[in-house]
C-alpha positions in Angstrom: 52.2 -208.4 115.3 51.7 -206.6 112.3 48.4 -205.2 111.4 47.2 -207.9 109.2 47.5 -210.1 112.1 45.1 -207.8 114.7 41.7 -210.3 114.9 39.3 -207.8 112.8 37.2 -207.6 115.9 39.9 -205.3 117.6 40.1 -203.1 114.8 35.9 -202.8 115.0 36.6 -201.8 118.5 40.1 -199.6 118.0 37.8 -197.4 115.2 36.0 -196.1 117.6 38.6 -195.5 120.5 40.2 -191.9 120.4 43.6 -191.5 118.4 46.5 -190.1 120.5 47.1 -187.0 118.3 43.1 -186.5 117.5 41.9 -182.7 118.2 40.4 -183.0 122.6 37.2 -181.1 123.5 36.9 -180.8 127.3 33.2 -181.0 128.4 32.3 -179.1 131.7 28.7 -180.0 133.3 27.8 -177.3 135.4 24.4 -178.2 136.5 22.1 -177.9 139.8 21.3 -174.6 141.7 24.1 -171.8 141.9 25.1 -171.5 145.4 25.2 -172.9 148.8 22.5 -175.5 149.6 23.4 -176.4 153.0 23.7 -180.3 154.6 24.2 -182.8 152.5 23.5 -180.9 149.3 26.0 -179.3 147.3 25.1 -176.5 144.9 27.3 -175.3 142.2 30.4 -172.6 143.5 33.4 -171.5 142.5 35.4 -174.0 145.4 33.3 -176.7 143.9 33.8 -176.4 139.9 37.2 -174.3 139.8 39.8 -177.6 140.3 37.5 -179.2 137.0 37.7 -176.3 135.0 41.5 -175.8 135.5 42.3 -179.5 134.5 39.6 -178.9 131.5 41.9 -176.5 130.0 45.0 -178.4 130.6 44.9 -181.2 127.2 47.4 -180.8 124.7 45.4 -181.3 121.8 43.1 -178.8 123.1 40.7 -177.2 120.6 38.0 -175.6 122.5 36.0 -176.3 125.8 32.4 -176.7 126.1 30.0 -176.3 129.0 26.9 -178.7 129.5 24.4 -176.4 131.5 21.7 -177.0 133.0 20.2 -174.6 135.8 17.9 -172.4 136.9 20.2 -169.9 138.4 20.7 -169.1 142.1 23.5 -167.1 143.6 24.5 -164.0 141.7 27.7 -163.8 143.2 28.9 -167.3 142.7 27.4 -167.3 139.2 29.4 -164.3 138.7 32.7 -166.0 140.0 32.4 -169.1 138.0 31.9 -167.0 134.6 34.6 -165.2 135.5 37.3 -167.7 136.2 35.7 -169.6 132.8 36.5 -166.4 130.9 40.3 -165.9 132.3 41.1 -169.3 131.6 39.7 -169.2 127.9 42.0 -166.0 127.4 44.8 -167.4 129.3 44.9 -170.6 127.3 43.7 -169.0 124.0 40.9 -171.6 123.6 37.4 -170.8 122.7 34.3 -171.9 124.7 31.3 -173.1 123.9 27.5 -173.3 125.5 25.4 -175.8 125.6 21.8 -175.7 127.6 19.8 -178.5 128.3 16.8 -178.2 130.1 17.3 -174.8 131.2 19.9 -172.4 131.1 18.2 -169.3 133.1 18.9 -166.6 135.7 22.5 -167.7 136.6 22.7 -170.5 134.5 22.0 -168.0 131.5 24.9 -165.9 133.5 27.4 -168.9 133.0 26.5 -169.5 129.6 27.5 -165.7 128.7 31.1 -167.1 129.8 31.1 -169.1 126.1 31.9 -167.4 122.9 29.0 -169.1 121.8 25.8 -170.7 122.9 23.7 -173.3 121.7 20.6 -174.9 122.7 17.6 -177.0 121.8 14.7 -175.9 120.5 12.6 -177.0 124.0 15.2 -175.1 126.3 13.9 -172.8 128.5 16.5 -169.9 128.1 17.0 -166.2 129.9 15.3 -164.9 132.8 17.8 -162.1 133.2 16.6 -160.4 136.2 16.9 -160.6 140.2 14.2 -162.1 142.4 13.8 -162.6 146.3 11.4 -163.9 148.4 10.0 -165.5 151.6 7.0 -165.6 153.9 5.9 -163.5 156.4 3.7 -164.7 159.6 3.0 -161.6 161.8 -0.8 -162.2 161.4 -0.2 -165.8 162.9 1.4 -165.0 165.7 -1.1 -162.4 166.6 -4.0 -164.7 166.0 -2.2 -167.3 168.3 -1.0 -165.1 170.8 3.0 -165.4 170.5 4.8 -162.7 171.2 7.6 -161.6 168.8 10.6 -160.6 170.6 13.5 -158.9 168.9 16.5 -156.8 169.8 19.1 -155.5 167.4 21.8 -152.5 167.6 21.1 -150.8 164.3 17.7 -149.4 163.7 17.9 -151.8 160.2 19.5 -155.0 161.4 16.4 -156.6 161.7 14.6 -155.3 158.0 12.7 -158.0 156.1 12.3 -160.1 159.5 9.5 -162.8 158.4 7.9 -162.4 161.6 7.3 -158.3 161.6 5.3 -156.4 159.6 6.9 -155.5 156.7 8.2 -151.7 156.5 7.7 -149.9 153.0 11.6 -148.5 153.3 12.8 -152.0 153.9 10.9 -153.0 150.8 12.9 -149.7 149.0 16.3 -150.6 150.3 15.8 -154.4 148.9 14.6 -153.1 145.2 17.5 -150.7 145.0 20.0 -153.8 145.9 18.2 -156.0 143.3 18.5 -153.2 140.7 22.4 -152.8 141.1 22.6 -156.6 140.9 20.5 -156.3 138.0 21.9 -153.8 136.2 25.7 -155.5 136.7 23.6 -158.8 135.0 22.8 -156.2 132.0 26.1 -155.3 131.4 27.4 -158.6 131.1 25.0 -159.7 129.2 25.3 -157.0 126.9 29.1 -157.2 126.8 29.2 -160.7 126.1 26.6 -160.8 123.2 27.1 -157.2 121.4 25.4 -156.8 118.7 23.8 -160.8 118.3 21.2 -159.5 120.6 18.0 -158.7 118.6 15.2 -157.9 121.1 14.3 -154.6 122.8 16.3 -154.2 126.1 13.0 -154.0 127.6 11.9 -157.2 126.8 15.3 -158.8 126.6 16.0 -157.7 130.7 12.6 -158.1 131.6 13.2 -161.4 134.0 10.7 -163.5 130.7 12.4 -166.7 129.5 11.8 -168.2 126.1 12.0 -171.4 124.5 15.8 -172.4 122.3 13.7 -171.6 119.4 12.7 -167.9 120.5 16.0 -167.4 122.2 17.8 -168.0 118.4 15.3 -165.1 117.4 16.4 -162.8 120.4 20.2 -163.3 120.1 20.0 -164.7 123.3 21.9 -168.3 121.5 23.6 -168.6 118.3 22.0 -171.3 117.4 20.2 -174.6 117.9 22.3 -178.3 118.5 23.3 -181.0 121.0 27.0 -180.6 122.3 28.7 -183.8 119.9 26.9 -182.8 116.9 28.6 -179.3 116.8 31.5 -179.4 117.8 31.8 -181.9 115.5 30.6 -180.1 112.9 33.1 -177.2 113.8 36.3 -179.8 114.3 36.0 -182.6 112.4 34.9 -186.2 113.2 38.0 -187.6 114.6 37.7 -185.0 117.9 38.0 -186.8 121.1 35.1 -185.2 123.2 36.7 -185.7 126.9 34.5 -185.1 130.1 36.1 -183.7 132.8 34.3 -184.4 135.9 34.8 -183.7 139.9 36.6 -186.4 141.6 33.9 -187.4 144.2 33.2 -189.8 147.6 31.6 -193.1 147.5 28.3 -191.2 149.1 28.8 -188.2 146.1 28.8 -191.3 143.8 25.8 -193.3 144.7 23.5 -190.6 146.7 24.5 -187.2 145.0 25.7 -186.8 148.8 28.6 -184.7 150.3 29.5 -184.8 154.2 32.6 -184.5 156.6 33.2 -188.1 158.1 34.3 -186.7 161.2 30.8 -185.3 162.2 28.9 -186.6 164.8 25.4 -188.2 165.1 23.8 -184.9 165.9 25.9 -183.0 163.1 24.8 -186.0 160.6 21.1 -185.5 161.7 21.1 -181.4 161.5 22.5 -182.1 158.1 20.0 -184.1 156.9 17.2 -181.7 158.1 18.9 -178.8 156.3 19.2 -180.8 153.2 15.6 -181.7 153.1 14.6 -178.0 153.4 17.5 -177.5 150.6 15.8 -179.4 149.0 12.6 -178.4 149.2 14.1 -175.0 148.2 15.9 -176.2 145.3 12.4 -177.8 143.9 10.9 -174.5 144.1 13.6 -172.9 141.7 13.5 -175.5 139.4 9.5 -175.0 139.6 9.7 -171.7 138.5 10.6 -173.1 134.7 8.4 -175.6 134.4 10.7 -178.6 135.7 
């Protein structure tokens, strides 16, 4: 069949299909919380994203990769990992990355964005929130006014700092700043290693832990610039670019629930699951709260 015999239907539908030698964008979503969640819910980790990210830089045709984000941060440590593994992959396959927030790209989602050689956002985004924060409760009063008795024995005069159900100790408090500054000073660096001279603000706004809209962020130097993730890249490769999403390979459960689980748990594992992942995700809520969402 030559191709004045193809039924012009086809070719309507073959126009828009992707051409074997067009250019291939890889899209990465990294979005949810950074870190463990516990039961059924799965946060965003290094174990979790690294096997997507690997076969996002494999394509032939590969021109750049770009990263859908969209999270409020969470685990320093695992934000760190994924950013770097993004960041030896892009040198490793000489292939430039690209950023682009959606709702929010703050604390350690900001962190992961820093991976791309350049970031983009839209002008509602809520972007930044470069700092370190920790909290909890504490209930010593409640106990008292109830007359419970708080028992606690540790080897280590600080094993027990922070407890929720002591009073709290003014060199606990100390010790807990001083961690939160080195974690927040190795946030500063990257930051400023990543953007150089784009940043615009004073480092005393700019690390202050404030987020700002996509808009401001441009302003800042925070983003290079304002768009969705199809408009520029086509813009930068050309409109015959095959824009690929690479996504985990997931369980029936992932699939239809957003769910993860071992099948070989029992009732009473299945059941402790589910009560951690409601307090996950109770947890969860109150990060996203933090920005508005």
């Amino acid at each position: 069949m030559n191709s004045e015999q193809i039924p012009d239907w086809i070719k309507g539908i073959a126009k828009y299909l992707p051409g074997k030698g067009d250019p291939v964008v890889s899209v990465v979503s990294l979005s949810g919380v950074i870190g463990a969640m516990g039961g059924f819910r799965k946060g965003l980790s290094l174990s979790s994203i690294e096997p997507v990210l690997e076969r996002a830089f494999k394509p032939k045709k590969l021109v750049a990769v770009a990263l859908s984000i969209n999270s409020p941060g969470g685990s320093p440590v695992q934000s760190a990992l994924i950013a770097s593994r993004i960041r030896a992959l892009a040198e490793e396959k000489e292939v430039p990355v690209y950023a682009f927030a959606e709702d929010v790209a703050a604390s350690g989602g900001y962190w992961l964005a820093c991976a791309a050689d350049e970031i983009y956002a839209d002008g509602n985004s809520i972007i930044g929130s470069i700092g370190v924060v920790s909290g909890g409760f504490g209930f010593p009063e409640l106990l008292k006014r109830y007359g419970i008795e708080r028992r606690l024995h540790t080897s280590g005069d600080k094993k027990a700092m922070l407890d929720s159900f002591s009073p709290e100790k003014a060199a606990d408090v100390k010790h807990l700043k001083s961690l939160q500054k080195e974690i927040h000073d190795g946030f500063i660096d990257m930051v400023q290693v990543r953007r150089g001279d784009r940043l615009k603000g004073a480092d005393k706004e700019l690390f202050s832990g404030a987020f700002w809209t996509g808009a401001t962020a441009v302003e800042l130097g925070l983003i290079d610039g304002l768009g969705d993730l199809r408009s520029v890249m086509r813009d930068r490769f050309g409109e015959d670019l095959n824009i690929r999403k690479i996504e985990e390979h997931q369980s029936f459960f992932k699939r239809k629930f957003g769910l993860s689980f071992n099948t070989s748990t029992t009732g009473s594992d299945v059941a402790g699951d589910l009560g951690h992942g409601l307090i996950s995700a109770v947890e969860e809520r109150l990060i996203w709260n933090r920005f508005g969402f």
